[in-house]
C-alpha positions in Angstrom: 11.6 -17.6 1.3 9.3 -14.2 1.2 12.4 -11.4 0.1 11.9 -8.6 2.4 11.9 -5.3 0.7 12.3 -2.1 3.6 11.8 0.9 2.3 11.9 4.1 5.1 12.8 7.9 5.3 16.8 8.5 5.7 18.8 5.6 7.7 16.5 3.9 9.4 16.1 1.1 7.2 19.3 0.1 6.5 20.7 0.6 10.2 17.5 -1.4 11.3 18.5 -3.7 9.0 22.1 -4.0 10.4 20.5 -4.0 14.0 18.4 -7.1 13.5 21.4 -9.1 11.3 23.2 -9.1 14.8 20.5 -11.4 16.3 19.8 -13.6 13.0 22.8 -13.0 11.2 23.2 -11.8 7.4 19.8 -12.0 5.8 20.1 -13.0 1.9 16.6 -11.5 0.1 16.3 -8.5 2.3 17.2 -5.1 0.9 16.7 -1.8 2.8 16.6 1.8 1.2 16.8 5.0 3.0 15.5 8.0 0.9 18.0 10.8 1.6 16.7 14.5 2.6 18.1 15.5 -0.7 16.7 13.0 -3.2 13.8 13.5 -5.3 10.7 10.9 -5.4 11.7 9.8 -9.0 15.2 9.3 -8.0 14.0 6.9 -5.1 12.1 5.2 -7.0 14.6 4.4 -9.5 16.2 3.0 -6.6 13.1 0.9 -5.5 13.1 -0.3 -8.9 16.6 -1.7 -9.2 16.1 -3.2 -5.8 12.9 -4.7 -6.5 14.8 -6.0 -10.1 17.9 -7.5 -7.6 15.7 -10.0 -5.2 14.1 -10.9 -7.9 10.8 -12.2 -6.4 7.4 -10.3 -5.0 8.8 -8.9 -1.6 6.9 -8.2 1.3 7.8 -4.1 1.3 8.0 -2.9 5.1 7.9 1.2 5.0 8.1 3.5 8.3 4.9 5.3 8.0 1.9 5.1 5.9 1.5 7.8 3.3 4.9 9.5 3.2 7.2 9.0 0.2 8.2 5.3 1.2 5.1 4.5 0.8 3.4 6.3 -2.0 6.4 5.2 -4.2 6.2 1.4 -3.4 2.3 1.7 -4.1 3.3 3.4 -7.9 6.2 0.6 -8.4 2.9 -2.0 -7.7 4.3 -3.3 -4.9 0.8 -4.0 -3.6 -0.5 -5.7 -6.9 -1.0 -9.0 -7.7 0.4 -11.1 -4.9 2.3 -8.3 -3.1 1.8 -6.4 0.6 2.9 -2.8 1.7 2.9 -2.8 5.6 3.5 -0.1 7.1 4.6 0.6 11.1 8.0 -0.9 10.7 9.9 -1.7 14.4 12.8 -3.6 15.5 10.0 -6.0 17.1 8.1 -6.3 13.9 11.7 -6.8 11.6 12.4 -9.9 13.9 9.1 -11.4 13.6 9.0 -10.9 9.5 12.4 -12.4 9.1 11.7 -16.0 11.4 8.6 -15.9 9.8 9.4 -15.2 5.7 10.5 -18.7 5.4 7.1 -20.2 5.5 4.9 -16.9 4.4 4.0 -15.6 1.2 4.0 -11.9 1.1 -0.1 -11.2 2.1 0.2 -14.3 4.7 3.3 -12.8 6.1 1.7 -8.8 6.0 -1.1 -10.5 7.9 0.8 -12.4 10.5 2.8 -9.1 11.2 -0.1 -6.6 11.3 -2.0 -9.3 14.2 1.4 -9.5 16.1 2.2 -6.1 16.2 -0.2 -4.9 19.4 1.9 -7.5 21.4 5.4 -5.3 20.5 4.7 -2.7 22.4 5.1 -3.3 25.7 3.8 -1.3 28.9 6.4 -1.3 31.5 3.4 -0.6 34.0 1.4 -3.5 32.9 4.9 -5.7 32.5 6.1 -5.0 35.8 3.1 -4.2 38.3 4.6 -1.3 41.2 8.2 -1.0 39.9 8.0 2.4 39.5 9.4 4.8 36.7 13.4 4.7 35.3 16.0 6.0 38.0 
C-alpha cells in the first residue's frame, strides 16, 4: 500500500483529508500537513520530516500548487529521489482516485495514473448537461 503524504498551504490538507475519510473511511498511511501563515519553511519542514519518519515508507507526496513552500520543501526532504513522486494539483477528485488506487501503485505508477486522470475531474456542466442553463 503506497502511504500518501499531502502536504498543502494552511488547512486544506488535513480537512481534505477529513472530507475524503467520509467516503472511504479512516485511511492508515496517509498524513496531511497544513503549513500555518505563521510558520517558517524550516519549521515545516521539520514537520515533513517527522511525518515522512511516521509512515515509514516512500510516500506518494500530493502538494496544492507547484512551486510554493509545499512543494519546494518536499523536493529538499528528497521526496522526489529514488523511487518517490511530488504531484502537484491536489483535488477532492484527485484524493479519491490516489486512495482506491495506492493499494496496487508504487509511488511514480500511482503519480502517473493521477496526473492522466486528472483532465477527466473537471467537469463542464455545459458539456455534462447540453441546454440546462446556468445555477438558479
Amino acid at each position: 500500500m503506497t502511504p500518501l503524504l499531502i502536504l498543502t498551504h494552511g488547512d486544506f490538507g488535513p480537512v481534505l483529508l477529513r472530507s475524503t475519510e467520509l467516503m472511504y473511511g479512516r485511511q492508515e498511511g496517509v498524513l496531511a500537513l497544513g503549513l500555518a501563515p505563521d510558520e517558517t519553511r524550516e519549521d515545516f519542514a521539520a514537520r515533513v520530516r517527522e511525518g515522512l519518519a511516521q509512515l515509514k515508507a516512500r510516500p506518494l507526496v500530493l502538494v496544492d500548487l507547484a512551486c510554493g513552500t509545499p512543494w519546494n520543501v518536499a523536493l529538499l526532504e528528497g521526496c522526489a529521489a529514488s523511487g518517490g513522486e511530488v504531484l502537484a494539483g491536489l483535488s477532492m477528485p484527485l484524493l479519491l482516485e490516489a486512495m482506491g488506487l495506492r493499494a496496487t501503485h508504487g509511488p511514480v505508477a500511482l503519480a502517473a495514473d493521477l496526473a492522466r486522470l486528472a483532465p477527466q475531474a473537471l467537469v463542464r456542466s455545459s458539456e455534462l448537461l447540453p441546454g440546462a442553463g446556468g445555477c438558479a
